[in-house]
C-alpha positions as a printed Julia matrix, in Angstrom:
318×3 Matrix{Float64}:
   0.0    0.0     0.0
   1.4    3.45   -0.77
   1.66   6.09    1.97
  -0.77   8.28    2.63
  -0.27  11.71    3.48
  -0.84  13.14    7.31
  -3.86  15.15    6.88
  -5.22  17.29   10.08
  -8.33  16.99   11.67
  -9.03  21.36   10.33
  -8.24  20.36    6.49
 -11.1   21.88    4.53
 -11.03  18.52    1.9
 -11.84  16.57    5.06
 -14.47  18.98    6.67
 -16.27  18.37    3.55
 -15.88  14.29    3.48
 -16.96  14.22    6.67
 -20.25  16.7     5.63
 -21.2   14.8     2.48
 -21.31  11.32    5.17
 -23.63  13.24    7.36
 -26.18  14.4     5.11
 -26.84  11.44    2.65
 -28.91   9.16    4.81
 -29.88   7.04    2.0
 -26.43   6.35    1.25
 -26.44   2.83    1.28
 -29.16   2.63   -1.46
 -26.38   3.67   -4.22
 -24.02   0.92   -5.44
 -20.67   1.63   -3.75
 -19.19  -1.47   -4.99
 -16.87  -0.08   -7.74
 -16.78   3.41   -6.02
 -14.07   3.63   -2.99
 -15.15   6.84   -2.48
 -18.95   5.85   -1.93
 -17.58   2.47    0.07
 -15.43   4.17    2.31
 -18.23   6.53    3.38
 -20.77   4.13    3.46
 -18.6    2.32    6.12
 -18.32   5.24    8.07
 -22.12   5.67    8.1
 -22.44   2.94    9.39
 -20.23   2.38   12.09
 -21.37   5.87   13.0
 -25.09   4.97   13.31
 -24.65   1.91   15.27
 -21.66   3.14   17.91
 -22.76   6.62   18.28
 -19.39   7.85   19.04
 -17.31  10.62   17.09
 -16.11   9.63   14.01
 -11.92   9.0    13.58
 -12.1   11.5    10.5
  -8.71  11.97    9.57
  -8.83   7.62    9.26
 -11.39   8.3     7.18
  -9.66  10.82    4.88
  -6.76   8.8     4.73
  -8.65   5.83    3.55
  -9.97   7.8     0.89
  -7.17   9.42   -0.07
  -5.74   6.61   -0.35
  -7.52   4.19   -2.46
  -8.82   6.88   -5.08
  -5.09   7.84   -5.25
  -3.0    4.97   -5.51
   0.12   6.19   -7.41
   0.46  10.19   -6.47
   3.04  11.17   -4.27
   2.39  12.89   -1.15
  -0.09  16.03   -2.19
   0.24  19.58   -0.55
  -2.51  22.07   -0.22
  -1.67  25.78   -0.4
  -2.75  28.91    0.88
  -2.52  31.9    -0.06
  -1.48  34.49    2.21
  -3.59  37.88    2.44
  -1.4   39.79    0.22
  -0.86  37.21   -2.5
  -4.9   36.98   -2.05
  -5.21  40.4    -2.95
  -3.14  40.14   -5.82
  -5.06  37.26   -7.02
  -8.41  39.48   -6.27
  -7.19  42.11   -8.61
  -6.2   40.13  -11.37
  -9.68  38.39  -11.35
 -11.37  41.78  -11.9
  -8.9   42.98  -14.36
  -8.97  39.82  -16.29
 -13.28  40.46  -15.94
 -12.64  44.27  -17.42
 -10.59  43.15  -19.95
 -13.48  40.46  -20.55
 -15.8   42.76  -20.45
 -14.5   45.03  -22.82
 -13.95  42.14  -25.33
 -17.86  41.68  -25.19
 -18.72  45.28  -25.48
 -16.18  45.87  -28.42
 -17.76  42.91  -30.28
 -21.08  43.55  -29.46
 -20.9   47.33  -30.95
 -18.67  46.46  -33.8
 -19.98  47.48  -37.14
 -22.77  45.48  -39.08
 -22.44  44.74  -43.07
 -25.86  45.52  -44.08
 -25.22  46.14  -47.9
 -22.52  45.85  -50.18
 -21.98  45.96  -54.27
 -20.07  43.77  -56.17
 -19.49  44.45  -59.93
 -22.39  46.77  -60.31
 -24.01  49.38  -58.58
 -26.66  48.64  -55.65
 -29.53  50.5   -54.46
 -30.2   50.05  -50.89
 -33.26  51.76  -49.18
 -32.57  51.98  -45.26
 -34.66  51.32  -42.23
 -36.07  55.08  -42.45
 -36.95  55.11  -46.36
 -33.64  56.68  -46.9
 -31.89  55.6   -50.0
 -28.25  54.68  -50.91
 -26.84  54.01  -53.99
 -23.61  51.61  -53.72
 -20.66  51.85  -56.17
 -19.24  48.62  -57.52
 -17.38  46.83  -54.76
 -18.51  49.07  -52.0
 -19.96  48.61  -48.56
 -22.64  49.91  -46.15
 -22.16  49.37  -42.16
 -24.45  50.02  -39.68
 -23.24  51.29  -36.41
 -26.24  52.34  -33.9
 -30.18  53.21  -34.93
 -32.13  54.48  -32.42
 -34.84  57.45  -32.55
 -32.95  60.25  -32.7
 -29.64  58.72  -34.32
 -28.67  56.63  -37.59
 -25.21  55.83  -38.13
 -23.5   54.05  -40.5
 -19.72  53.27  -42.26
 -19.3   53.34  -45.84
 -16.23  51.35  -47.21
 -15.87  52.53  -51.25
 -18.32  55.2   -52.88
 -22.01  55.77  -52.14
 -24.48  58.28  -52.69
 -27.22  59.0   -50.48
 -30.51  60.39  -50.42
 -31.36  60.9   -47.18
 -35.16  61.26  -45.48
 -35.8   64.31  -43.25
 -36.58  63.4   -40.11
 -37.4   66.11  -36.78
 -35.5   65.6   -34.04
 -33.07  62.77  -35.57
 -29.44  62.89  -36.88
 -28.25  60.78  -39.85
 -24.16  60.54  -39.41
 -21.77  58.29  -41.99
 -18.66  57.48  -41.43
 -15.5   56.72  -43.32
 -11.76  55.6   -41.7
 -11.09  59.12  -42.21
 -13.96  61.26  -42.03
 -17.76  61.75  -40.55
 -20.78  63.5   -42.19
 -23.76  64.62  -40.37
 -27.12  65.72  -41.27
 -30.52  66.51  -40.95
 -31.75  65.85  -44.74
 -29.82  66.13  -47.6
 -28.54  64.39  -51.37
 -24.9   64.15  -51.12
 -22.17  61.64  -52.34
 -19.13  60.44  -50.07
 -16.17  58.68  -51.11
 -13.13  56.61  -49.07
 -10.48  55.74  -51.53
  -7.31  57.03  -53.14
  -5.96  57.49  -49.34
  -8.69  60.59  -49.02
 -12.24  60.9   -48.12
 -14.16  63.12  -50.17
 -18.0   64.5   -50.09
 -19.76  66.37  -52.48
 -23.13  68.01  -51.62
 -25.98  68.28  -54.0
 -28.68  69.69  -51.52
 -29.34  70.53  -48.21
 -26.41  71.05  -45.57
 -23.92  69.07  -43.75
 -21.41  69.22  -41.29
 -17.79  67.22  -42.66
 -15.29  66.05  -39.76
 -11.83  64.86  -39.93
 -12.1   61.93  -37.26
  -8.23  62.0   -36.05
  -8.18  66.14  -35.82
 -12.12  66.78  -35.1
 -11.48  69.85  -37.45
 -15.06  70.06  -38.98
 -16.66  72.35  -41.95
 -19.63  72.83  -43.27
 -20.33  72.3   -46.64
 -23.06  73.9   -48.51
 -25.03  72.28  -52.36
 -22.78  72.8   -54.82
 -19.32  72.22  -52.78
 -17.26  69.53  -52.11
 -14.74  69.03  -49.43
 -11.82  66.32  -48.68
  -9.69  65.16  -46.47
  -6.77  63.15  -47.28
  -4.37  60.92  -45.56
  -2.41  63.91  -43.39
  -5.98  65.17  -41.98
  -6.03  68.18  -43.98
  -9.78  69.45  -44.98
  -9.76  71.1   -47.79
 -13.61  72.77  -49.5
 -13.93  74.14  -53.05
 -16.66  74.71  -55.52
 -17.57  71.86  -57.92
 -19.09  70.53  -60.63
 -21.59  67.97  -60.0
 -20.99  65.65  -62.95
 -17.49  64.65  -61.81
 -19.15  63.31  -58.28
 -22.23  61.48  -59.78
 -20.84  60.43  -63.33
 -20.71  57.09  -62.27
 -24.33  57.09  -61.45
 -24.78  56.75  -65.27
 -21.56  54.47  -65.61
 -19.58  57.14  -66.97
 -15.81  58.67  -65.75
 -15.76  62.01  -65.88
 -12.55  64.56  -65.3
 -11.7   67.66  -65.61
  -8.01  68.6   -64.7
  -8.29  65.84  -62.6
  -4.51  64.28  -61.69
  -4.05  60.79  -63.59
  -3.32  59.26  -60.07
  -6.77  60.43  -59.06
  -8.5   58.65  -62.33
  -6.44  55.3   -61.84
  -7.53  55.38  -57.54
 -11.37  55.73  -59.24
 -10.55  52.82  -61.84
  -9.11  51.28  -58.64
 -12.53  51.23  -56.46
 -14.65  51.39  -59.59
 -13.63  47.76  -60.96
 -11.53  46.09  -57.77
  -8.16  46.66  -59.29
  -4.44  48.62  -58.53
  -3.36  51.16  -61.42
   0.55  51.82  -61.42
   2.95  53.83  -63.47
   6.0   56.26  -63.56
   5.76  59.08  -61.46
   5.8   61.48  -64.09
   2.79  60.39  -65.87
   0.71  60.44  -62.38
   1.12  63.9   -61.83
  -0.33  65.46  -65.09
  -3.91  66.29  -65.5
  -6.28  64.62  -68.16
 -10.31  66.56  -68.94
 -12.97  64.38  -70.56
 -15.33  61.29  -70.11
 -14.95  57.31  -70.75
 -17.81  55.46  -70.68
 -17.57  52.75  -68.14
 -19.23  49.91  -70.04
 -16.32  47.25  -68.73
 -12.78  47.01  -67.95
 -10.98  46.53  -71.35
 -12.84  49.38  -73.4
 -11.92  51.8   -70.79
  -8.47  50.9   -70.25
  -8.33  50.89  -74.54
  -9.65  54.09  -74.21
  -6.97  55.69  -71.79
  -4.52  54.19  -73.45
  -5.33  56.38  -76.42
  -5.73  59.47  -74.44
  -2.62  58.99  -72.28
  -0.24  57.2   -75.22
   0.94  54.54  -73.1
   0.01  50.61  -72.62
  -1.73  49.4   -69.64
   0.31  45.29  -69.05
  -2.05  43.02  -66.4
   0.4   41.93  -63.86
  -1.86  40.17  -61.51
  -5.32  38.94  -60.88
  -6.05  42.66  -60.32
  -3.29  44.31  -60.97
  -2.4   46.36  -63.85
   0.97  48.98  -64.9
   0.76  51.1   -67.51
   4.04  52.68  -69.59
   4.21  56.11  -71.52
   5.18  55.59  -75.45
């Protein structure tokens, strides 16, 4: 037989052996046969109900102990002392922030509601509000209640947004925030810029890392790019809702900028010499499909657009 360890008569393990012998009266109803656990007690329940003396409970333990661990070396019970409990206290509710957190972060995390693939989408929200999706664009929504809607946009929408009293419509882009009260107004988050034009009605446009805001009134359009800078101007309203009727329109509009709208237009990555991305190009390209319109830049820019990629494309100056 292996040694079993000295237990004392105030070990909490035996406390509770000796508990569990004293409250099952009915223990010898249960097969404690192939159970030394169940045996061991049911032998002290007995001896206890005929003799009517106190128990030898540390036997008991040991007996236990014993047969239900035949091959363990001598076990040791530890206890923490009050500082070391107070450490462990702490941890416990940190670990439950930190759990807690988790949850909450998950649980108000953005929800895909719409998105576009190769063609445009028309999405009409919760409110009657309407959005229109660009190709291979995406619609979150962040919180509705009754006085707030608020939503992401990943790519290019445009919206057409219900008047409602009392209630504020907000979007949001990685870079930006518009808010309004009722309004027609396109907002776009590619090229490394976010950029909003306003066709009626007035909003209020926010950088999200500087909380520099502007309004913008119908007819404007303002950006921010990737260093946080806002920037408003006049603009013409074709070159924001050309590809409503699946056409590109520019007008002194930086090549870079045209290949970024290719870019989020048809799911692909433009690139080319530096020198050819900085000049300006004016004019309109239908946007039947990919091919015709990179045939058709090729004519206007003299160069050759080479796939390198599944979706990716360089084009080289003559």
């Amino acid at each position: 037989m292996p040694k079993t360890p000295d237990i004392s008569p105030n070990d909490k393990d035996l406390i509770l052996a000796k508990q569990i012998g004293r409250t099952l009266p009915d223990i010898d109803e249960l097969d404690a046969s192939s159970d030394p656990l169940l045996s061991t007690l049911l032998a002290y329940k007995t001896s206890s109900f005929n003799e009517f003396v106190e128990a030898d409970t540390a036997s008991i333990w040991n007996a236990i102990y014993g047969q239900i661990n035949p091959e363990k070396r001598k076990g040791h019970i530890f206890s923490l002392s009050p500082k070391f409990r107070g450490y462990a206290i702490a941890a416990t509710i940190l670990l439950a922030a930190f759990l807690g957190i988790f949850l909450y972060q998950n649980l108000t995390q953005p929800r895909l509601i719409a998105e576009s693939k190769g063609s445009s989408k028309v999405v009409t929200l919760a409110d009657g509000s309407e959005v229109t999706l660009r190709p291979y664009s995406e619609l979150y929504s962040i919180k509705q209640s009754s006085h707030l809607e608020s939503y992401k946009l990943k790519g290019e929408a445009y919206f057409k947004v219900v008047k409602h009293s009392g209630r504020t419509f907000t979007v949001r882009t990685d870079l930006s925030e518009v808010r309004v009260l009722g309004t027609r107004f396109v907002l776009s988050n590619w090229g490394n810029a976010s950029t909003v034009y306003l066709q009626e009605g007035r909003i209020q446009y926010t950088s999200l890392e500087s909380r520099e805001s502007v309004e913008v009134y119908p007819g404007q359009s303002s950006t921010i790019d990737q260093n946080n800078k806002i920037q408003i101007e006049e603009a013409n309203e074709t070159q924001f809702t050309d590809w409503l009727n699946d056409e590109l329109v520019f007008e002194n509009k930086p090549v870079r900028e045209v290949f970024s709208e290719l870019g989020q237009h048809f799911n692909i990555r433009v690139t080319s010499d530096q020198s050819i991305l900085n000049e300006n190009l004016s004019g309109s390209i239908p946007l039947d499909d990919l091919d015709s319109v990179l045939k058709d830049l090729e004519l206007v820019l003299d160069g050759t657009f080479s796939k390198t990629g599944p979706t990716t494309y360089s084009f080289t100056p003559n």
